[in-house]
C-alpha positions as CSV (number, residue, x, y, z in Angstrom):
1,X,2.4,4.0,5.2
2,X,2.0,2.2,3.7
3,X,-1.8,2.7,3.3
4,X,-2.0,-0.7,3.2
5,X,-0.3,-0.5,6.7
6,X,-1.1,3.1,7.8
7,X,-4.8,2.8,7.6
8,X,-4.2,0.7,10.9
9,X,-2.1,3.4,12.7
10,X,-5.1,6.3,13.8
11,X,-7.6,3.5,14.9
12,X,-5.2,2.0,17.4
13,X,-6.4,4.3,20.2
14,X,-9.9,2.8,20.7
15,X,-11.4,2.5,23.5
16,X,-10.9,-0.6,25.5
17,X,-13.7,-3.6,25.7
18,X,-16.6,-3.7,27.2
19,X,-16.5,-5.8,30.0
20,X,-18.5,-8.9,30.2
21,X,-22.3,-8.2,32.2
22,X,-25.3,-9.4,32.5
23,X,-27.9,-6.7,32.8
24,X,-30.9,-7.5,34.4
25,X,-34.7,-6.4,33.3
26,X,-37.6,-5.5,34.8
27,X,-39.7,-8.0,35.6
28,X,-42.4,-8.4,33.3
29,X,-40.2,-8.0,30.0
30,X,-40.3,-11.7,29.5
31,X,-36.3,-12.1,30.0
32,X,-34.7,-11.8,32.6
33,X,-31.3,-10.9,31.4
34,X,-30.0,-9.4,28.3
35,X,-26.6,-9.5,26.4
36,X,-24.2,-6.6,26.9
37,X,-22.4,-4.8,24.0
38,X,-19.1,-7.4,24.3
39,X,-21.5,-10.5,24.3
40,X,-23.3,-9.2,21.0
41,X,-20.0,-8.7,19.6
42,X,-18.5,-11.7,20.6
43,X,-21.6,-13.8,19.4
44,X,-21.7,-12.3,16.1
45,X,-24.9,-10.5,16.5
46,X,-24.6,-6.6,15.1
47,X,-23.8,-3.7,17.2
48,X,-26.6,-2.0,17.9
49,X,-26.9,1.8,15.9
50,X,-26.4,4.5,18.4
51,X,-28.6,6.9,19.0
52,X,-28.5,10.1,16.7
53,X,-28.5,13.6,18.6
54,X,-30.5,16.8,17.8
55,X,-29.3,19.8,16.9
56,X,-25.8,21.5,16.5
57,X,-24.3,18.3,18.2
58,X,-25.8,16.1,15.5
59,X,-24.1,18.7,12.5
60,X,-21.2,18.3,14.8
61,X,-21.3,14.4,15.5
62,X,-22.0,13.7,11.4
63,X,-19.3,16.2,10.6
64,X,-17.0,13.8,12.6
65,X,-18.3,10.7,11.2
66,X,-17.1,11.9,7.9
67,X,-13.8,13.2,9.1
68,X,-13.6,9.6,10.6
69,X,-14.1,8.1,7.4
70,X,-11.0,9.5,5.5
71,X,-8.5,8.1,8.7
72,X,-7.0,11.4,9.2
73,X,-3.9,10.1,11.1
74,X,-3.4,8.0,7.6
75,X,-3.5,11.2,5.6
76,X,-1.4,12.4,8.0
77,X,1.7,10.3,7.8
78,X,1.1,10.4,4.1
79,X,1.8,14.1,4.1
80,X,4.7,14.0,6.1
81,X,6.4,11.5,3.4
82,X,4.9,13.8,0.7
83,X,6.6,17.1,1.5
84,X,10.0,16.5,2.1
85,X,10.1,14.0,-1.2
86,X,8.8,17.8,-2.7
87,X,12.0,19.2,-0.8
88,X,14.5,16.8,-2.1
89,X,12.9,16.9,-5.9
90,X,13.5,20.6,-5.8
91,X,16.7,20.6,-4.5
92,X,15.1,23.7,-1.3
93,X,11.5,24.6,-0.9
94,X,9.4,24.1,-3.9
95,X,6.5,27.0,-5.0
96,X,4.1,27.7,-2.1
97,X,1.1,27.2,-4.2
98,X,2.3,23.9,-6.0
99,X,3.2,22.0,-2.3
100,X,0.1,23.2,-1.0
101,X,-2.0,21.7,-4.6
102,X,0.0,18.7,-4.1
103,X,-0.8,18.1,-0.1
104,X,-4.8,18.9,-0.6
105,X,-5.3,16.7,-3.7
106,X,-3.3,13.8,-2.2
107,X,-5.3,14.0,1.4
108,X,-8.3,14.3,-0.9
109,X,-6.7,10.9,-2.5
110,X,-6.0,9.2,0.3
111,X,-9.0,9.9,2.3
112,X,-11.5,8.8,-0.5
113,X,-9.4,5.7,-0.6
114,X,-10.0,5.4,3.4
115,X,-13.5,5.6,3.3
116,X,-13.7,3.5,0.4
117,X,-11.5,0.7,2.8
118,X,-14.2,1.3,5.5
119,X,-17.1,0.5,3.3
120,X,-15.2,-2.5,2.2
121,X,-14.1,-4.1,5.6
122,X,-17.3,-3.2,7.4
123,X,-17.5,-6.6,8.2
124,X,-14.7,-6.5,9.5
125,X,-14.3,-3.8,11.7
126,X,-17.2,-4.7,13.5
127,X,-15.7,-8.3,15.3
128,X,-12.2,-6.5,15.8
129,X,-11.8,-4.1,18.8
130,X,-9.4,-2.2,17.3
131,X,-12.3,-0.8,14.6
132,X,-15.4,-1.1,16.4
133,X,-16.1,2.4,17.4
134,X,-16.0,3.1,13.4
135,X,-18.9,5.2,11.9
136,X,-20.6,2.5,9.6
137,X,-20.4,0.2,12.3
138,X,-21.6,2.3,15.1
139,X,-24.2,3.4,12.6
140,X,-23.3,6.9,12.7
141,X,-23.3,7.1,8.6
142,X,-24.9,4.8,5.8
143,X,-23.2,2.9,3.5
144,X,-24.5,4.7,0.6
145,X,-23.4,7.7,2.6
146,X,-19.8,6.6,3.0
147,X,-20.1,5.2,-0.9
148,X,-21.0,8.8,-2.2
149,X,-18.6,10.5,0.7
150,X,-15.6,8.4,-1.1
151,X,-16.1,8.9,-5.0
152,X,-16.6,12.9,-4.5
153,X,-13.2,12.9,-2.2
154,X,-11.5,10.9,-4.8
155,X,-13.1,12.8,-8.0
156,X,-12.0,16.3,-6.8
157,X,-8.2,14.7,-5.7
158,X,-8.0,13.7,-9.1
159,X,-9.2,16.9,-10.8
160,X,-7.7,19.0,-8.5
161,X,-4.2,17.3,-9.0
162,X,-4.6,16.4,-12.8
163,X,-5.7,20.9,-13.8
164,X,-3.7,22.4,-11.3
165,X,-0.6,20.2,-10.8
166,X,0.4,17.9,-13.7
167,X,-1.3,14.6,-15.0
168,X,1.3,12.4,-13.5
169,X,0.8,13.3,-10.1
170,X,-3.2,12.7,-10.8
171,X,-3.0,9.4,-12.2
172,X,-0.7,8.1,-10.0
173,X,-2.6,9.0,-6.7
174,X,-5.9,7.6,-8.3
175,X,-3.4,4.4,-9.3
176,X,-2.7,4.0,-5.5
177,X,-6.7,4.5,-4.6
178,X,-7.4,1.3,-7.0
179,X,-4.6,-0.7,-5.6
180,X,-5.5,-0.3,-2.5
181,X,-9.6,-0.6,-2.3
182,X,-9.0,-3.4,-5.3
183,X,-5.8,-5.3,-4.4
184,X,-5.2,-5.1,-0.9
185,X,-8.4,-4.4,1.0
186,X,-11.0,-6.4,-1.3
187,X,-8.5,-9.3,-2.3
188,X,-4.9,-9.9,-0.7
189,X,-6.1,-8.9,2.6
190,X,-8.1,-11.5,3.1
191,X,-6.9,-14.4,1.5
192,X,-2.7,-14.3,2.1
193,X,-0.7,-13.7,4.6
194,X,1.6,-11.2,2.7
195,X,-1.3,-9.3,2.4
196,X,0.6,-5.9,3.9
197,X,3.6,-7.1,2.0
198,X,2.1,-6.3,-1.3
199,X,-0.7,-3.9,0.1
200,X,2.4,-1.2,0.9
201,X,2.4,-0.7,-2.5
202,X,-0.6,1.7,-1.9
203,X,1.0,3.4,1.0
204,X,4.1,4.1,-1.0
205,X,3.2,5.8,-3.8
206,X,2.5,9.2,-2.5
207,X,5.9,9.9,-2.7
208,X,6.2,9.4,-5.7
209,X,3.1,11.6,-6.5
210,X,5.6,14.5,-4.6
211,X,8.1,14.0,-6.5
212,X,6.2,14.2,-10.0
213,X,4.2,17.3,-8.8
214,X,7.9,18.9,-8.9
215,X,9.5,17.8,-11.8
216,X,6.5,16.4,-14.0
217,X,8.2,12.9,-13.9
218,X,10.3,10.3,-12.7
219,X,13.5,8.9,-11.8
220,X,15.6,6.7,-9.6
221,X,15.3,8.9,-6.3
222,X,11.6,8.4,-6.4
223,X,12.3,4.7,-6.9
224,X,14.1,4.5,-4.2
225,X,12.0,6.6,-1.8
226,X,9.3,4.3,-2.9
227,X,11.3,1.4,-1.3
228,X,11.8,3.1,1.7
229,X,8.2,3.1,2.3
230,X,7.5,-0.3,1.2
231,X,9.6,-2.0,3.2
232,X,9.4,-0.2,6.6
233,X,5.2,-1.4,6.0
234,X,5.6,-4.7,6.9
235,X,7.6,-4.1,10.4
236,X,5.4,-1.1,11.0
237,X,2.0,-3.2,10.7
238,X,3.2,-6.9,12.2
239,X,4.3,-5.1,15.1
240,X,0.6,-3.8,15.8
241,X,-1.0,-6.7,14.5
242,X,1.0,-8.4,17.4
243,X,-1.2,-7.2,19.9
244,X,-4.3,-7.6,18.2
245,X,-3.7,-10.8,16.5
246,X,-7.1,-12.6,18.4
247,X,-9.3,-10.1,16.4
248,X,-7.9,-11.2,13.3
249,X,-8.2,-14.3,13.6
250,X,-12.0,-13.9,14.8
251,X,-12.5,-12.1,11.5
252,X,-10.4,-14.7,9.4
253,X,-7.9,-11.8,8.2
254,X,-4.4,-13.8,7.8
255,X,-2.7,-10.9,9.2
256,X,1.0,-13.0,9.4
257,X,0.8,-12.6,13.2
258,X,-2.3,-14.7,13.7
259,X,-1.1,-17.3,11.8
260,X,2.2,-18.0,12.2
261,X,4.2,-18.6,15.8
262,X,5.9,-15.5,17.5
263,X,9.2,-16.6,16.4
264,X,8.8,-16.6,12.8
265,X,6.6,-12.9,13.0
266,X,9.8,-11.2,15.1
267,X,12.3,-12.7,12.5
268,X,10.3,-11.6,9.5
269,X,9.9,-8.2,11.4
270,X,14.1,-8.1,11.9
271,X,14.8,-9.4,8.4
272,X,12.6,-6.2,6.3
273,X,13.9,-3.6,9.5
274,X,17.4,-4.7,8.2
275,X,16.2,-4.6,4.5
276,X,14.7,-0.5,5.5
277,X,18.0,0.1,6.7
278,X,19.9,-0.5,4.1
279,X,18.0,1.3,1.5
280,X,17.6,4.1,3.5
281,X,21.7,4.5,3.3
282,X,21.4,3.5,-0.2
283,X,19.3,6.6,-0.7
284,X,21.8,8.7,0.5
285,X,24.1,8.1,-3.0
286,X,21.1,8.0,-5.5
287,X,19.4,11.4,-4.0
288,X,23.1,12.6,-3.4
289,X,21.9,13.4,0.8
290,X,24.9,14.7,2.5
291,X,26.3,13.8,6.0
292,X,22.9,14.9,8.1
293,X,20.8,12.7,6.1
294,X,23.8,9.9,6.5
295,X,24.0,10.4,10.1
296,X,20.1,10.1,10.7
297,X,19.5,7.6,9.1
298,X,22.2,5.3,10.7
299,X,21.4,6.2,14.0
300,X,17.2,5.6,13.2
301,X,18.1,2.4,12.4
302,X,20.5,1.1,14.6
303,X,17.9,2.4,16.9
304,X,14.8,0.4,15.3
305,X,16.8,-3.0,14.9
306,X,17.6,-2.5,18.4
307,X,13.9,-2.0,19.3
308,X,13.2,-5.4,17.1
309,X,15.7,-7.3,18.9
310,X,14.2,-6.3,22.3
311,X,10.9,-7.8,20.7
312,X,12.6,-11.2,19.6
313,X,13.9,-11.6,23.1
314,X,10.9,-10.3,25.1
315,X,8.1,-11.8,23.0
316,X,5.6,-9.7,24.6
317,X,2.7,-7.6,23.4
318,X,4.3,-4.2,24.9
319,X,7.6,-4.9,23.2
320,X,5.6,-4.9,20.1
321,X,3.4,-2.0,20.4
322,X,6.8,-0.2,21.4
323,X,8.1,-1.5,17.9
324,X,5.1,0.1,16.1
325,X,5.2,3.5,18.1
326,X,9.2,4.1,17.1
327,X,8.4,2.6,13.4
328,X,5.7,6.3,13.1
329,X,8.7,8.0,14.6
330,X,11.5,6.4,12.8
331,X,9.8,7.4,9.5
332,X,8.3,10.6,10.7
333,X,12.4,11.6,11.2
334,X,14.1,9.7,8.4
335,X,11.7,12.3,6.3
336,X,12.4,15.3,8.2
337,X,15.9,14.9,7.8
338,X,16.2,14.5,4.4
339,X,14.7,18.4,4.2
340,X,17.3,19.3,6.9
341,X,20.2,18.0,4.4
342,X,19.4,19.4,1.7
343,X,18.8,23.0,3.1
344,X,21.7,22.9,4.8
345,X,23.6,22.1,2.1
346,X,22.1,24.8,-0.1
C-alpha cells in the first residue's frame, strides 16, 4: 500500500466529530461557558490528554496505544502482498519457517516505520479528524515513548530478517522504513502534491522483500510486482483523500484532492487505474501466470475503471469512498489469485 498510501486505510474508521456545544459552568468559575472538544480543535488549541485508568484496564489501554502505533490494518495489507509474491517466487508454498521469518520481520518493519510516521505527523493528526483519536495526540503515549517504541520494532525487523532470512530482504525492508519516515512523511508530504505518487515507493517494496526472502535476489517479476503496487497507490489514496480533503487543507498537506478541482482529481484517479490495469496483465507474461491469474485480473479491473467512471460522473464523496473500499479489495484479490494460478497449475 503503498505505505505511503496504506498508512491512511486503518484510521479511516474514526469516530465522527464532536458536535459543536457550548457547555455551561457553575456559576462562580469565572466563565460562563467553555469550548467543547471540536471548538479546541478547530481553534488550534491542543486536545486535551485523556485521563489514564488504573489497573489491568491501564496495561490493557497502553498495550493498545502501542498496537495503535504500528497501524495494524497497514501491516496488514502489507502481508497480504507479501505472501503470495513468496508463492509465485517459489513456484507453490515456500518453507513454513522461512514465510513465517519473512511475515514477522516485515510487520516488525512496517510497524516501526508507522510509529515512526505518527511521531512525525503529530501535528498533523491532531487538526484532521480522520487521525484525531491517535495515541500521541490523545495523550495515551509520549513521544519519547513512541520514539523508543519505533527504533526497537525496526532494530529486531532488521536483525530478525538480515540472521534468519537473507541480507537482501533486511536491507531492503529497512530501505523502505527510511523512504518512508525520510522522503514521504517528513518531506514530499508536505510540500507537493505528488507526494503519494512518489511516497508509494515505500508501500511497494515489501514485495519485493518476499520475493528476495525466496530466492536471495532479484528479477523482473519482482519489478513488475513492484509496479503493481505503485501505481494502484495513487487511486487508492486520492479516492479517500476525497472525502477528507477539508482536513488537509486545515493542516496544509497538498494532498492533490485539496488542491486541485474534482475534475482534474477523478481524471488523474482514471488515468493510473488504467495504468494498474495494464501492468497487472503485463505481469501475467513476465511471471508466466496462467489463465486464472489472466481472467482475474481482467475482470478486477474492468471492475475498478468502472467504479472510477461512476466517480467522474457522480462527483460525490460516497462515490469516492466506494472507489477506495473496492481499491483494498481489488488488490486484496489480484494477490490472492496469483497464489490460486500457480497452484493450480502445479
Amino acid at each position: 500500500m503503498a505505505r505511503g498510501s496504506l498508512d491512511k486505510i486503518g484510521s479511516d474508521r474514526a469516530g465522527t466529530a464532536f458536535r459543536e456545544i457550548e457547555i455551561p459552568l457553575p456559576a462562580g468559575t469565572g466563565a460562563g461557558t467553555r469550548k467543547a472538544p471540536a471548538d479546541r480543535l478547530r481553534s488550534g488549541e491542543p486536545r486535551t490528554a485523556r485521563p489514564r485508568p488504573s489497573g489491568a484496564r491501564a496495561v490493557r489501554s497502553r498495550i493498545g496505544a502501542y498496537v495503535a502505533l504500528t497501524k495494524p490494518r497497514i501491516v496488514e495489507l502489507l502481508l497480504i502482498t507479501t505472501l503470495p509474491t513468496m508463492i509465485v517466487a517459489a513456484r507453490g508454498w515456500p518453507p513454513g519457517g522461512l514465510v513465517v521469518l519473512t511475515l514477522v520481520g516485515g510487520a516488525l518493519a512496517a510497524g516501526g516505520a508507522n510509529a515512526m510516521n505518527m511521531v512525525a505527523d503529530r501535528d498533523i493528526d491532531k487538526v484532521m479528524r480522520r487521525t484525531r483519536n491517535r495515541p500521541l495526540v490523545t495523550g495515551a503515549l509520549t513521544v519519547p515513548e513512541a520514539v523508543v517504541f519505533a527504533v526497537v520494532l525496526e532494530a529486531m525487523g532488521f536483525g530478525e530478517l538480515w540472521l534468519w532470512v537473507n541480507p537482501l530482504s533486511a536491507v531492503l525492508a529497512v530501505s523502505a522504513t527510511v523512504f518512508y519516515v525520510l522522503v514521504y512523511t517528513m518531506w514530499l508530504k508536505r510540500t507537493s502534491t505528488q507526494n503519494i505518487v512518489v511516497g508509494g515507493v515505500a508501500g511497494a517494496v515489501p514485495v519485493l522483500v518476499g520475493w528476495a526472502a525466496v530466492t536471495g535476489s532479484l528479477s523482473w517479476t519482482p519489478v513488475v510486482l513492484f509496479a503493481v503496487i505503485f501505481v494502484w497507490t495513487p487511486p487508492h489514496f486520492w479516492a479517500l483523500a476525497v472525502k477528507y480533503k477539508d482536513d488537509y487543507s486545515a493542516a496544509h498537506v497538498p494532498m492533490l484532492p485539496s488542491v486541485a478541482t474534482f475534475r482534474r482529481t477523478a481524471v488523474e484517479i482514471l488515468l493510473y487505474t488504467v495504468c494498474l490495469v495494464a501492468v497487472s496483465l503485463l505481469l501475467a507474461a513476465v511471471a508466466h501466470l496462467g489463465p486464472i491469474y489472466v481472467a482475474s485480473a481482467s475482470l478486477l479491473g474492468a471492475l475498478f475503471i468502472a467504479m472510477v467512471a461512476r466517480l467522474w460522473h457522480q462527483a460525490t464523496p460516497k462515490a469516492a469512498m466506494a472507489v477506495f473500499s473496492y481499491s483494498i479489495t481489488y488488490l486484496t484479490l489480484l494477490f490472492v489469485a496469483m497464489a490460486v494460478d500457480v497452484f493450480a497449475r502445479r
